[in-house]
C-alpha positions as CSV (number, residue, x, y, z in Angstrom):
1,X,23.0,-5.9,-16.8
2,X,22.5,-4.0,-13.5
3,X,21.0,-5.9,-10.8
4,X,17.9,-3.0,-11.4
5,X,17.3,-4.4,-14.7
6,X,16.8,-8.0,-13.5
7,X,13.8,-9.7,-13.3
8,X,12.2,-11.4,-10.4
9,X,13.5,-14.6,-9.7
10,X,16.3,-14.3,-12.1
11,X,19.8,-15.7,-10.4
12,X,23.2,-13.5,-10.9
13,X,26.5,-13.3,-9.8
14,X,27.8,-9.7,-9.1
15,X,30.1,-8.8,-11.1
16,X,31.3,-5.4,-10.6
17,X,30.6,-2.5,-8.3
18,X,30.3,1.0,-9.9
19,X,30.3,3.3,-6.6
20,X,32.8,4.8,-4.5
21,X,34.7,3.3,-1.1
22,X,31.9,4.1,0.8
23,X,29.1,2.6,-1.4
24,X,31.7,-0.9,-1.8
25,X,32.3,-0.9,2.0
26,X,28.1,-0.7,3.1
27,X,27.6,-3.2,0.4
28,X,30.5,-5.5,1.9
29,X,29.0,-5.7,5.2
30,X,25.9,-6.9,4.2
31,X,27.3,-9.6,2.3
32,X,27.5,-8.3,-1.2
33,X,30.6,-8.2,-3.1
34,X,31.6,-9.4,-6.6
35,X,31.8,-12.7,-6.9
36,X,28.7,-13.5,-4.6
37,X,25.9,-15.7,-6.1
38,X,22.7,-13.5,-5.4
39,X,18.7,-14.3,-6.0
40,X,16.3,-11.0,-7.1
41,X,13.5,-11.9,-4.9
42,X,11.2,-8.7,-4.7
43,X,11.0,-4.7,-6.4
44,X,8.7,-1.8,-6.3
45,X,7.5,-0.3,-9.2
46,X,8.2,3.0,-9.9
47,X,12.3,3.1,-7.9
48,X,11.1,1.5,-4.7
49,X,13.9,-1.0,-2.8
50,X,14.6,-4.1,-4.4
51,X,15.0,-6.8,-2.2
52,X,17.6,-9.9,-2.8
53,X,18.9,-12.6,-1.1
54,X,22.5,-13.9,-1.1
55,X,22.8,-17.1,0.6
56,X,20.0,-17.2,3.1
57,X,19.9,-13.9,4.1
58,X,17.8,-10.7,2.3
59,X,18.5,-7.3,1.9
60,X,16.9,-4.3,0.4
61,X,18.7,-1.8,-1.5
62,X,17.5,1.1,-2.9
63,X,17.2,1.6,-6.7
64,X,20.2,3.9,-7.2
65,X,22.5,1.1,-5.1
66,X,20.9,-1.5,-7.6
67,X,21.5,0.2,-10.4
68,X,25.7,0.4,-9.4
69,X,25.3,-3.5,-9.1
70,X,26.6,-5.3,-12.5
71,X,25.2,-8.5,-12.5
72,X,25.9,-11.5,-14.7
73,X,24.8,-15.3,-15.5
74,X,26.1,-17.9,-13.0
């Protein structure tokens, strides 16, 4: 599932990224790469950002970011 489709609270670990070098590389310096355990804390109805948290610090990302995230079960 995308991290998009997740539901609030729900705990993932990112799986894959589907975007280009430059997409892999923003997400990389904030902390999100595959592998990393990450927390869906917050979204906006209607493709607002979706904030998460990965280890104690949280990040927004806009919808179309989120919806390049593959997330699965820890």
């Amino acid at each position: 599932m995308t991290l998009r489709e997740m539901k609030i609270g729900d705990r993932g670990i990112i799986r894959i990224i589907n975007g280009g070098r430059g997409v892999c590389s923003k997400l990389e310096s904030l902390g999100l790469r595959e592998g990393v355990q990450i927390v869906k804390k917050s979204a906006v109805m209607g493709g607002g950002p979706i904030i998460v948290e990965a280890g104690t610090t949280q990040i927004a990302l806009g919808c179309e970011i989120a919806n390049k995230i593959i997330v699965g079960h820890p």
